[in-house]
Legacy VTK file of the C-alpha trace (Angstrom):
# vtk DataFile Version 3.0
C-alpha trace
ASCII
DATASET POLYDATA
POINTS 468 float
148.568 99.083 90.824
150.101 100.775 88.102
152.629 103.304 88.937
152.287 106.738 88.395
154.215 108.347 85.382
154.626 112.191 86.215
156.001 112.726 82.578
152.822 113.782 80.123
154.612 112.064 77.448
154.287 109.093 79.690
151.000 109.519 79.856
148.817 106.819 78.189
146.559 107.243 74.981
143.169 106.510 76.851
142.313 106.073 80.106
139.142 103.400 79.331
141.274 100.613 80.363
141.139 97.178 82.210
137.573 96.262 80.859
135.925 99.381 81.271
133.259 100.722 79.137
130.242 103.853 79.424
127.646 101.147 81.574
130.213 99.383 83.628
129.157 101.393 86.328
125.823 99.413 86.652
127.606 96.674 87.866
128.869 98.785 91.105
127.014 99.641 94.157
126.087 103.484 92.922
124.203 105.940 95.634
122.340 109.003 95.094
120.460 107.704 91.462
116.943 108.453 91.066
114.186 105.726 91.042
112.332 106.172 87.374
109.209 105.284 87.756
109.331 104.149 83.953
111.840 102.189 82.511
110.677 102.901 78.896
110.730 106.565 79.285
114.383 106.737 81.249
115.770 104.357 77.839
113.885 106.925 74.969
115.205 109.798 76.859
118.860 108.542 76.862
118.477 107.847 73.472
117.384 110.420 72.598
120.250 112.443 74.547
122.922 110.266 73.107
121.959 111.746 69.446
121.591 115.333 70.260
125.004 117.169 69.795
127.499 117.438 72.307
127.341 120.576 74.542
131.462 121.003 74.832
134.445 119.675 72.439
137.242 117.507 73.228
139.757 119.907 71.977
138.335 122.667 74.734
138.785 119.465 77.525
142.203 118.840 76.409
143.214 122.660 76.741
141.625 122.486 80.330
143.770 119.522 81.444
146.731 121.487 80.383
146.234 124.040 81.891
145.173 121.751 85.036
149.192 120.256 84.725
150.143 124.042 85.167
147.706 124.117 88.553
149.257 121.072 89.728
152.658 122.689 89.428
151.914 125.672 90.624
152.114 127.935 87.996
148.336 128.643 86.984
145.401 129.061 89.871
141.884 127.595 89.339
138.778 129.943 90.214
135.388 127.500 90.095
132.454 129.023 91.172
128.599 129.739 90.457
125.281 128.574 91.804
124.739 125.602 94.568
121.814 124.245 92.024
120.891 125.454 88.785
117.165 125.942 87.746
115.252 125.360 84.398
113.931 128.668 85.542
116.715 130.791 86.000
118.299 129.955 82.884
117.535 133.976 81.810
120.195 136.428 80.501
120.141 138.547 83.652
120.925 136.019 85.858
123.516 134.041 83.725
125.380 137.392 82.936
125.500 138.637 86.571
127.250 135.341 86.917
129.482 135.735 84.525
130.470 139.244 85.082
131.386 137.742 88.897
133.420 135.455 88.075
135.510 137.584 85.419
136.351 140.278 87.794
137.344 137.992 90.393
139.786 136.416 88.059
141.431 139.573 86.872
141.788 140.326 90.716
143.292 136.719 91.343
146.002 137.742 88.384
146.966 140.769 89.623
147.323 139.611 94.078
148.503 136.038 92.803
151.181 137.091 89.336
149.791 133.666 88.263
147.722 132.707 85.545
143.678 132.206 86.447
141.722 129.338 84.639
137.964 130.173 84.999
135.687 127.204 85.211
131.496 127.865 85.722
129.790 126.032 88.184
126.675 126.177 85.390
125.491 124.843 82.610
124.945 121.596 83.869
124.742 121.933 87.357
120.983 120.564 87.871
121.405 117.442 90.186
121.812 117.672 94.197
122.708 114.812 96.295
120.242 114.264 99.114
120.931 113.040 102.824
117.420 111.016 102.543
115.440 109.251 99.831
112.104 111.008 100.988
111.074 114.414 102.547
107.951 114.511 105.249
105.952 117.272 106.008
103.035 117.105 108.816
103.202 112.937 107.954
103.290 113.180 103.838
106.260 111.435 102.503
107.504 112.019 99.280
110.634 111.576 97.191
113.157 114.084 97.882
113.939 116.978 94.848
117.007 115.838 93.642
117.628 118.906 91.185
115.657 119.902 88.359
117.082 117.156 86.351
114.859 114.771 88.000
112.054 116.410 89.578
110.489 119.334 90.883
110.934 121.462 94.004
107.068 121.098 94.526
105.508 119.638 97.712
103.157 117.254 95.807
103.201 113.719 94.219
103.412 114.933 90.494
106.339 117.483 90.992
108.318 114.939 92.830
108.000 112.358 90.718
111.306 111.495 89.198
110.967 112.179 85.054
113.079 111.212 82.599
112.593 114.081 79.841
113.683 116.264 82.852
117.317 114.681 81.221
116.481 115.784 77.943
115.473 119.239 79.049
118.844 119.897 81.274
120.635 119.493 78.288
118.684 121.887 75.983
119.351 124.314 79.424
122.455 123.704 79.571
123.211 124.473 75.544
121.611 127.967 76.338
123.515 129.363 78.790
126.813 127.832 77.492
125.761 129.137 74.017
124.836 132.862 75.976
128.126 132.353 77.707
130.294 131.985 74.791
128.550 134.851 72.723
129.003 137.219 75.895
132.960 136.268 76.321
133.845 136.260 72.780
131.782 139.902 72.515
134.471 141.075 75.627
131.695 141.314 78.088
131.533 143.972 81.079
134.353 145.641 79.198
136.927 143.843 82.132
139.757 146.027 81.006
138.083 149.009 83.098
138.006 148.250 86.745
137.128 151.739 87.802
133.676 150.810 86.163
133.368 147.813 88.762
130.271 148.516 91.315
132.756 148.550 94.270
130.416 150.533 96.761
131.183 147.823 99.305
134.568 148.992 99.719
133.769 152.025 101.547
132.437 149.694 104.079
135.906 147.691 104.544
138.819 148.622 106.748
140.451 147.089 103.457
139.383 150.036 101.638
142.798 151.749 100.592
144.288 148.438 99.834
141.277 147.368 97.182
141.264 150.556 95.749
145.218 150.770 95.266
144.605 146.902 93.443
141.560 148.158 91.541
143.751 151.177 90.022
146.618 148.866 89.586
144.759 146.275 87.297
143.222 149.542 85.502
146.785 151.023 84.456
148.334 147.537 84.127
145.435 147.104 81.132
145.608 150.337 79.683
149.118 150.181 79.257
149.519 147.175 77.548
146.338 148.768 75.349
149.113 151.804 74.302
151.729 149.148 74.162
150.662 146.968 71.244
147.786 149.752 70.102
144.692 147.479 70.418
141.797 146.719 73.010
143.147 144.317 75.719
140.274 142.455 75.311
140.882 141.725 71.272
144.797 140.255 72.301
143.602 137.391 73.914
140.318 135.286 74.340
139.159 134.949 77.429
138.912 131.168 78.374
135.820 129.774 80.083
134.985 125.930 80.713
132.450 124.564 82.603
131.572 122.348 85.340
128.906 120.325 87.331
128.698 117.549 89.580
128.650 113.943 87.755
125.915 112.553 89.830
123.045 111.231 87.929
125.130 108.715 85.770
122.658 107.961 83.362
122.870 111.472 82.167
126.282 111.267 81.836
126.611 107.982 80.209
124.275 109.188 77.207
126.669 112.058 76.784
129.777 110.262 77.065
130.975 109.060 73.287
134.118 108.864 70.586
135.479 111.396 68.616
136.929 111.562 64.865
141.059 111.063 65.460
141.056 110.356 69.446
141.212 107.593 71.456
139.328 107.123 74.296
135.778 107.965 75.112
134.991 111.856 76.285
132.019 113.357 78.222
130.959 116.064 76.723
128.162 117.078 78.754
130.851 119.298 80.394
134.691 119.924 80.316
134.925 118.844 84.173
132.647 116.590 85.855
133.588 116.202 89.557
132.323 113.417 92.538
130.522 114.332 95.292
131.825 113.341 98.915
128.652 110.938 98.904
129.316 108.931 96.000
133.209 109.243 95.921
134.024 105.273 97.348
136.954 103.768 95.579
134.540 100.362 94.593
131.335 103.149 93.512
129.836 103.279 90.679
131.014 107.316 90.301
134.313 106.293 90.334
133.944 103.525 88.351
132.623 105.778 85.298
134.982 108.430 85.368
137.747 106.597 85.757
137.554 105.561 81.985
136.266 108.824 80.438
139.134 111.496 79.239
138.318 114.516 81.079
139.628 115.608 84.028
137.968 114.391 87.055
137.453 116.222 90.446
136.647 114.778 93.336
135.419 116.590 96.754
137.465 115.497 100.336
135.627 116.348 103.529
136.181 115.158 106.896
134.457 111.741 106.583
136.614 111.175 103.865
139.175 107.980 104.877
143.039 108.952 103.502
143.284 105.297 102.531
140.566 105.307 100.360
141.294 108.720 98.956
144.381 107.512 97.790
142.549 104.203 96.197
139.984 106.493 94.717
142.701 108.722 93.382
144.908 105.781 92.248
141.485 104.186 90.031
140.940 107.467 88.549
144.561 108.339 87.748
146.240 104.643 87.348
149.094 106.480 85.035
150.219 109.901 87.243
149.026 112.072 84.662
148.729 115.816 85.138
146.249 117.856 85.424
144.087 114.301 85.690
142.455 114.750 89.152
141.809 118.081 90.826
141.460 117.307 94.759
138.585 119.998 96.262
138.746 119.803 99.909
135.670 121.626 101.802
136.550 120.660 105.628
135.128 123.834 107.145
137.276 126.371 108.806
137.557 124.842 112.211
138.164 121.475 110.908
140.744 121.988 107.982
143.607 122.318 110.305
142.633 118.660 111.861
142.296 116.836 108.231
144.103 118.633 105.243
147.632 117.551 106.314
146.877 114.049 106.538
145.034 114.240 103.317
148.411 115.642 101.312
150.767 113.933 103.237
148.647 110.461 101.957
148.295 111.655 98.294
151.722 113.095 98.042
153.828 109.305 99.517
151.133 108.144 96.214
153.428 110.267 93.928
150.516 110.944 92.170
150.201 115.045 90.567
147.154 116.277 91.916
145.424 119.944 91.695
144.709 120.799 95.145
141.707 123.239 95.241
139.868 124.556 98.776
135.954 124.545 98.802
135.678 127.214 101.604
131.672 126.610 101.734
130.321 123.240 102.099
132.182 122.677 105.179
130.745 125.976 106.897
126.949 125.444 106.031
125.393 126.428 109.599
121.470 126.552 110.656
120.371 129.749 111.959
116.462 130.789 113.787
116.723 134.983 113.734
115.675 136.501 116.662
114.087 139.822 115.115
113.199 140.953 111.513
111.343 139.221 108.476
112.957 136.031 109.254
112.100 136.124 112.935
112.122 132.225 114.580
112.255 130.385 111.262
115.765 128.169 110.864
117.559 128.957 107.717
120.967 127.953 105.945
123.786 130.371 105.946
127.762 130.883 105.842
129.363 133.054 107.878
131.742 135.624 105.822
134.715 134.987 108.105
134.545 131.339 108.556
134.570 131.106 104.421
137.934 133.380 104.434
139.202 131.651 107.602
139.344 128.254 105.351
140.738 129.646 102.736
143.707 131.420 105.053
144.165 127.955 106.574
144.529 126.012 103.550
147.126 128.430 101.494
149.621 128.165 105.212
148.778 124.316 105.620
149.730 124.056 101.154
153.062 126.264 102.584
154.119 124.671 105.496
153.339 120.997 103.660
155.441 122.209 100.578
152.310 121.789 98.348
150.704 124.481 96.280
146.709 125.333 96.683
145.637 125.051 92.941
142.165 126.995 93.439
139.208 127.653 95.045
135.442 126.815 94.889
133.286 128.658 95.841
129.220 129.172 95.569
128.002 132.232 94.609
125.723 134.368 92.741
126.005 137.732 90.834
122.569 138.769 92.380
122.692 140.936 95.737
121.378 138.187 97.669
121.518 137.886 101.653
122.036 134.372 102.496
125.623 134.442 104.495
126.422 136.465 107.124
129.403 138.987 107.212
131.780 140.291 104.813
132.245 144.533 104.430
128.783 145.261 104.789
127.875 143.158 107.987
125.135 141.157 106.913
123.230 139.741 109.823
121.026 137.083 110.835
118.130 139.216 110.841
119.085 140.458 107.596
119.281 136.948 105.473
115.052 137.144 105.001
115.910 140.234 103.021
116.347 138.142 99.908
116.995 134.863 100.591
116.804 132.878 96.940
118.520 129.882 96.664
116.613 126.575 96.803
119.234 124.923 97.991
122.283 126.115 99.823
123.613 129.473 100.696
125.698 131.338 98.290
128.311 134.432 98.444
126.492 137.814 97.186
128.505 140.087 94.340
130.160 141.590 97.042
131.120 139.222 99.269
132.535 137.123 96.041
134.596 140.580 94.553
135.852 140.820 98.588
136.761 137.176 98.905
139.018 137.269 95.837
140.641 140.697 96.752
141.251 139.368 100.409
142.701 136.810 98.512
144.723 138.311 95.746
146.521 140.053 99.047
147.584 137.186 100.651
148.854 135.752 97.703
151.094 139.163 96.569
152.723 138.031 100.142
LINES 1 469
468 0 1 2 3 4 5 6 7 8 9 10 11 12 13 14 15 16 17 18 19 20 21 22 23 24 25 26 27 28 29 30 31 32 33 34 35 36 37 38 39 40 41 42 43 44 45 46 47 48 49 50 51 52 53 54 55 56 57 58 59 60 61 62 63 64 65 66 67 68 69 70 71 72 73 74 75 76 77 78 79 80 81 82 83 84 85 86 87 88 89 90 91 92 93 94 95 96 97 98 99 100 101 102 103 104 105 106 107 108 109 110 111 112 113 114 115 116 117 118 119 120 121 122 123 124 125 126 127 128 129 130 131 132 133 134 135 136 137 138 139 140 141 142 143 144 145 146 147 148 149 150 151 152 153 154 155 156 157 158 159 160 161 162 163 164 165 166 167 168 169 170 171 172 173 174 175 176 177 178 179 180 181 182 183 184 185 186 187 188 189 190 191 192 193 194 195 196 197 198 199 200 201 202 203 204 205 206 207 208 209 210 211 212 213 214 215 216 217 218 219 220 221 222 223 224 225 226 227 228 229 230 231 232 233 234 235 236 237 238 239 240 241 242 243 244 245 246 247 248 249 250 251 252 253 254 255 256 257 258 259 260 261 262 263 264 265 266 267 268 269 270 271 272 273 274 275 276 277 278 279 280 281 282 283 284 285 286 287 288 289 290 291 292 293 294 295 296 297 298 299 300 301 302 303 304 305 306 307 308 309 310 311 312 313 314 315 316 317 318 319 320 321 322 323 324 325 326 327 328 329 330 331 332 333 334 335 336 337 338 339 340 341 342 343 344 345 346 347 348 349 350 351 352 353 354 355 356 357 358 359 360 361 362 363 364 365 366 367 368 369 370 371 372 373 374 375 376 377 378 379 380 381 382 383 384 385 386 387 388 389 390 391 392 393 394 395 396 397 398 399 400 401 402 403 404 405 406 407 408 409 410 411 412 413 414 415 416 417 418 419 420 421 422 423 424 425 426 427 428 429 430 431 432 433 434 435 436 437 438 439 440 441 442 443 444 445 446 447 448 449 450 451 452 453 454 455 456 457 458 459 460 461 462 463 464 465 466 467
């Protein structure tokens, strides 16, 4: 094992090392991959994916791993968020906006609780593929393949939709180009006018015994913004571009593979299908075939840690990915749930930290919390039905900032799910959502996310720990 450099001078040119190349994953065990029907299609379909321009640049990665190296040190927080599973269909304006406008306001809230600097990163434009705790789904003795994201197949009870397709690859691109292309125009335009809090649709906080303190923050960010408007005589928004990268699981490799190429004047070999790919808890074994492809591709790599997860073989996983200690390399996104974080998360730093190896340590306050609930009254009466409690969510969070203290460790970021849409599909926050109230509008088709409010509540509970 090479050991870890913490200097970024140190750092080596490329990370595609020790024999490694864009298919040397095929020669690893690697779970969760689709079975294509049709060999010919999958290969035209990757070719044809491999020509068709890259959807991010590898000067925007580089800037994200830098400001990943600040994470890692403490001085710059990480806010990830957006849906559980993208859909071809959802890729509208509304939807992609509401997102959007979520995730900026939560980051302005995060700078002004935390004094630190807040790198936004999208859980979008990419994020089609779901890993799946069985191959096939039965209903009343049908078996068929499991959906596995729109980027293989369709949601569909019946043979056709669930048969995996390779142009579905093709298409997730072309997607993914729109709303990163929507995305970009609507941050570079200085969308939802961000400098003007008191615009914000904060009717939740009447509902919060929180209520003075958000609306003392909200008024704070709002004369922090227009002062430094009178101070250099210019919008806020035209003195400095708001940064935005984006993210999705790296799970369907062949997707990522035909993506993955070299650039004029750099070394190494870059996946620009997205500025941060992450692994899944499912496919994140040190000998995989996930780690085995991003372990030689430039980006940053993150890599979720739940309570399955051995320390050993984080620290081997961590150790293939990052052979050199650099910075800002691997981000760490640990989603224990809130009554287990307190049993796992020390264990997990103390093992990564005796590495010596600089990782971002982000909380996913969500996976970990997923619960099954059968209402006993309203819409939803009797039928079982994925949800999140409010408090459990915030509860992990809490626990992992104190644990980060106490250990002498800094907590980099969260992750959350979430969805600009006034959705009811987890319990709790200001309002009170209920059981019998998730039927209401219940949308995802996969897991529960946070609603507007709960997301804009999260962060301020958040932004006032952190000013402590």
């Amino acid at each position: 094992m090479t050991a870890p450099r913490n200097d970024p001078s140190a750092a080596p040119r490329t990370f595609a090392v020790d024999g490694w190349s864009p298919r040397s994953w095929r020669s690893r065990p690697t779970l969760q991959q689709p079975e294509w029907p049709d060999r010919a299609s999958l290969e035209s379909s990757c070719r044809d994916l491999a020509r068709l321009p890259p959807l991010v640049t590898s000067f925007e990665i580089e800037a994200l791993r830098s400001q990943l190296a600040e994470a890692a040190a403490g001085q710059r927080f990480i806010l990830q968020g957006g849906d559980c599973a993208e859909t071809f269909d959802a890729c509208e304006s509304g939807s992609i906006a509401a997102r959007l406008k979520v995730l900026l306001q939560m980051s302005l809230v995060l700078v002004q609780g935390g004094r630190r600097r807040v790198t936004r990163i999208g859980r979008f434009a990419g994020q089609y593929a779901k890993p799946r705790s069985a191959d096939l789904e039965t209903r009343d003795g049908v078996s068929l393949p499991a959906y596995r994201g729109d980027i293989v197949n369709g949601p569909g009870f019946d043979a056709a939709s669930r048969a995996p397709d390779p142009r579905r690859l093709v298409r997730a691109h072309e997607r993914a180009a729109l709303t990163l292309n929507f995305v970009r125009s609507l941050v570079d335009g200085g969308f939802a006018d961000l400098h003007h809090p008191e615009y914000w649709d904060l009717d939740f906080v009447r509902h919060s015994p929180l209520a003075a303190d958000y609306q003392q923050l909200v008024d704070q960010i709002g004369d922090g913004l227009r002062f430094m408007e009178t101070l250099v005589g210019v919008n806020v928004a035209q003195v400095h571009r708001v940064d935005f990268f984006t993210s999705h699981e790296g799970l369907v490799l062949d997707y990522e593979e035909a993506q993955t190429r070299q650039v004029p004047h750099r070394p190494g070999w870059w996946d620009l299908s997205t500025h941060f790919p992450w692994i899944g808890v499912r496919t994140a074994s040190p000998e995989g075939g996930h780690v085995e492809f991003f372990r030689g591709i430039e980006n940053p790599v993150g890599m979720k840690v739940g309570p399955e997860t051995d320390p050993d073989a984080l620290v081997r996983a961590v150790a293939r990915l990052d052979p050199f200690g650099t910075p800002g390399r691997v981000v760490l996104i640990t989603r224990y749930g809130a009554h287990a974080v307190a049993r796992h998360l020390p264990a997990a730093i103390e093992a990564v930290r005796s590495s010596g190896r600089p990782v971002v340590w982000m909380c996913d306050p969500m996976h970990g919390n997923t619960e099954t609930v059968v209402p006993q009254s309203g819409a939803g009466k009797g039928v079982p039905v994925k949800t999140r409690k409010f408090a459990h969510v915030l509860a992990e969070v809490e626990q992992a900032f104190e644990i980060h203290r106490a250990a002498g460790t800094w907590l980099g970021g969260v992750h959350v799910e979430l969805t600009g849409e006034n959705v009811t599909e987890c319990t709790g926050g200001a309002r009170g959502l209920s059981d019998e109230m998730l039927a209401q509008a219940y949308l995802s088709p996969v897991d529960p996310r946070l609603n507007y409010e709960q997301a804009l509540e999260l962060a301020m509970l958040m932004a006032r720990r952190m000013r402590k």
